[in-house]
N, C-alpha and C positions, 0 to 999 in steps of 0.2 A: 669884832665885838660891837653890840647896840648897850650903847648908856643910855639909861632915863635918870634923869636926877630927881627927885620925888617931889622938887618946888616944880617942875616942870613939865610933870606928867601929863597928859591928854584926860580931862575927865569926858565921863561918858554919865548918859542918863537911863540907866536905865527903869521901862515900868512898874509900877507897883512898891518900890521903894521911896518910902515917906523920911524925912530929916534926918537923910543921907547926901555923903558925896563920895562918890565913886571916882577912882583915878586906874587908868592902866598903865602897868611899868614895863611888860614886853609884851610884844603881841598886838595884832590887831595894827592900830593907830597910833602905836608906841615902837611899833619895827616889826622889822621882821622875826619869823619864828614858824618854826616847822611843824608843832605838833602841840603845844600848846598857848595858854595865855597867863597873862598875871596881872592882881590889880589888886588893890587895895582898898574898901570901903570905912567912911569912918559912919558912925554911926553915933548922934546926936542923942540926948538925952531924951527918952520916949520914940526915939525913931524904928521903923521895922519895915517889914518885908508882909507880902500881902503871902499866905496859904498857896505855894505854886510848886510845878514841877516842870523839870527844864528833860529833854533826850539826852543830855551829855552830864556823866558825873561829875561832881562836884569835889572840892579840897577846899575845909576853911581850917585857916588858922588865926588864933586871934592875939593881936599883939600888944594889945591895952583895954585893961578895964575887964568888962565880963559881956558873954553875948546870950543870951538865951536861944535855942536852936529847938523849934518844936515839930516836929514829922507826925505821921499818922500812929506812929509806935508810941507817943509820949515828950516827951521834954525834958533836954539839960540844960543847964549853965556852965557855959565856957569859962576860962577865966585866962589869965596870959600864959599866953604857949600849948593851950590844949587845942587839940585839933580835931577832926572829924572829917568822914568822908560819906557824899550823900550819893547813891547808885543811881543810874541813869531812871528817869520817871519819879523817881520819891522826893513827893511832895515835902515843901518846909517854907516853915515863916521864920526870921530872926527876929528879934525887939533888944530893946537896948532899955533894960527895968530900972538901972542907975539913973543917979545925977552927974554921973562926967560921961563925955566921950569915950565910944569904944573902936578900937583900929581890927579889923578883919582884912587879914589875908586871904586871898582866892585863886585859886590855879585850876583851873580846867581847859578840857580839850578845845582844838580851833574847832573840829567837827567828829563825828563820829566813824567810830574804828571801823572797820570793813568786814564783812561777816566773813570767815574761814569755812 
């Protein structure tokens, strides 16, 4: 078993995310792990994500507050415990519209699947 305790997580920085902090709890730099990752973002009042698209699909969940999640098809707002899954190439920005903090779950793959 790999424990991360969430006061001790490894955060990471990554691009294009403004008054954010991102922590990973398995994976990567947080332990070992075969096939995927996991991390946490919180997301500050007016913080967000620049218009991007990543090769590896996406899993957000969000665990406080509201997120807004906008793709090329349009835009929703999350709210706690809704979830969403973003397919490899589709583009999205987050924003955080409130005045409190928003906590996003993230689970995506370490790399992509192998073509059959």
């Amino acid at each position: 078993m790999n424990l991360t305790r969430f006061s001790g997580a490894p955060q990471y920085f990554p691009d294009e995310h403004f008054l954010m902090s991102c922590v990973r709890l398995q994976g990567r730099e947080a332990g070992p792990a075969e096939s995927l990752w996991v991390g946490v973002s919180t997301i500050e009042p007016g913080g967000y994500t620049s218009m991007d698209a990543s090769p590896l699909e996406k899993h957000y969940m969000v665990l406080e507050g509201e997120v807004c999640v906008r793709t090329n098809e349009g835009e929703v707002t999350m709210g706690r415990f809704d979830s969403c899954r973003l397919a490899p190439g589709e583009a999205r920005a987050l924003h955080n519209r409130t005045e409190r903090p928003a906590m996003l779950l993230l689970a995506m793959p370490l790399s992509r699947p192998e073509a059959r």
